[in-house]
C-alpha positions in Angstrom: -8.9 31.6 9.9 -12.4 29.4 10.2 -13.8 28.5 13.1 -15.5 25.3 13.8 -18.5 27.1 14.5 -18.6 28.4 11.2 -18.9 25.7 9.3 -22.5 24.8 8.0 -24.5 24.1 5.1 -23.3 26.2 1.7 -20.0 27.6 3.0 -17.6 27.9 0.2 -13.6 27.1 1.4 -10.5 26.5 -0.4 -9.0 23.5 0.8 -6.1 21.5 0.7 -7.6 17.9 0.3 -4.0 16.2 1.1 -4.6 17.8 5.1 -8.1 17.2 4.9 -7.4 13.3 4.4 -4.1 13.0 7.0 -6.6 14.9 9.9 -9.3 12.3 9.1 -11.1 13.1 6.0 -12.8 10.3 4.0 -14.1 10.6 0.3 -16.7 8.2 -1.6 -14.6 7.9 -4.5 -12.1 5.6 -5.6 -8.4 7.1 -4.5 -7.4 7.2 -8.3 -10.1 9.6 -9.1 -9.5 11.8 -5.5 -9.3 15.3 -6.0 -5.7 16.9 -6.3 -4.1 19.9 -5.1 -6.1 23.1 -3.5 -9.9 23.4 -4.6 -12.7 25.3 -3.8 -15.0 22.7 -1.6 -19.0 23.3 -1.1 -20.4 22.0 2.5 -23.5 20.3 1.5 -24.5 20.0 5.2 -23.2 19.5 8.5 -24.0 18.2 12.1 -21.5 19.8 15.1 -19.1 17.5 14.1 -18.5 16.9 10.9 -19.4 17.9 7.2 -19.6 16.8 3.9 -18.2 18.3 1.2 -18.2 18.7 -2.6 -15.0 19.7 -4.2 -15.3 22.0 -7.1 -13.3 22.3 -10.4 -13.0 25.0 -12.9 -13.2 22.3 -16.0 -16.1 20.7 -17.2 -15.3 16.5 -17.3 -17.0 13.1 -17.9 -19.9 13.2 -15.4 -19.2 16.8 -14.2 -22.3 19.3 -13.1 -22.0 22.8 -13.4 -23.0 24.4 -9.7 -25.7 27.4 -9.7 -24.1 30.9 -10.2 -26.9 32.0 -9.0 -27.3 33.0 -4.7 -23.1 33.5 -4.5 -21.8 35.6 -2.1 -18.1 36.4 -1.3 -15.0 36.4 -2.7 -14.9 36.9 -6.6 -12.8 33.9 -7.4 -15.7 32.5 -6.0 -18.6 34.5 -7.4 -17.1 35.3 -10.8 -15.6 31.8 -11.7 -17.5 28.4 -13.1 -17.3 25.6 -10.9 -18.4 22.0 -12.1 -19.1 19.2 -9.6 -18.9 15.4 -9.6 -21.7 13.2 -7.0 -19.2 10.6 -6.8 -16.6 13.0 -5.1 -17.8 13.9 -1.5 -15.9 14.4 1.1 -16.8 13.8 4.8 -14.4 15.6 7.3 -14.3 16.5 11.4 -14.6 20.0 11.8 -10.8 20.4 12.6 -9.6 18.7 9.4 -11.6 21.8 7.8 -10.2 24.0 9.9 -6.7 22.8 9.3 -7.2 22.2 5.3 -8.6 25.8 4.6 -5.3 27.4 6.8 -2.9 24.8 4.7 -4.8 25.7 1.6 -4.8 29.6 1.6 -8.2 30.2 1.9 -8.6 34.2 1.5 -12.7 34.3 2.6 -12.9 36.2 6.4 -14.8 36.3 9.2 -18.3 38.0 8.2 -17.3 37.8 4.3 -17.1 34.0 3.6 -17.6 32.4 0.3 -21.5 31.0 0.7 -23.7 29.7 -1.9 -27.3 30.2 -0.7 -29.0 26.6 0.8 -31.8 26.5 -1.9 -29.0 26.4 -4.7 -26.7 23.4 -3.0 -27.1 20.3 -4.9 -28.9 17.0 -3.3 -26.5 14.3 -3.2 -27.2 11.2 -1.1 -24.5 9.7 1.1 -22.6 6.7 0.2 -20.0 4.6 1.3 -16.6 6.0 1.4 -14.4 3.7 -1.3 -11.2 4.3 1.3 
């Protein structure tokens, strides 16, 4: 299981975004375009807190980025698969609604082998207002 402590800047976990929103998660987007089911989700940064994230999806879409292959470590569902991101979809969540959302949705990474995509390689995306 993660720990708080953990958490920072280009972590790679596969949450459940329903727990992540009952423990206190927001997200930017409106609630009809909210990310369903389990995902892979990118921590763009994080204070001792909280972090933001960027959910990732395994099909392209209208507006959709594909994320760096390059400077993956971890898991090969991770390292192996393409992942696609959308700006308008980022998360912001207390440490423990991570916690709890990577437990609920089986994340497999562990302790010393997590799922990381190197800081020079994490996309730039401003903060907005959450649309909840």
């Amino acid at each position: 299981m993660i720990t708080p402590a953990e958490i920072t800047s280009g972590l790679v976990l596969h949450l459940d975004p329903d727990v992540l929103e009952q423990r206190g998660g927001t997200y930017e987007c409106p609630p009809s375009f909210r990310v369903q089911n389990g995902h892979f989700f990118l921590c763009l940064d994080a204070t001792k807190t909280e972090g933001r994230w960027l959910p990732l999806y395994t099909k392209d879409g209208k507006g959709r980025v594909e994320i760096s292959r390059i400077g993956r470590t971890g898991h090969e569902k991770w390292t192996g698969g393409t992942f696609f991101y959308h700006e308008d979809q980022v998360w912001t969540a207390p440490h423990g609604a991570v916690v709890a959302s990577a437990d609920a949705g089986t994340d497999l990474s562990r302790k010393g082998q997590r799922n990381l995509l190197t800081k020079t390689r994490i996309p730039a995306i401003q903060l907005r207002k959450p649309a909840k």
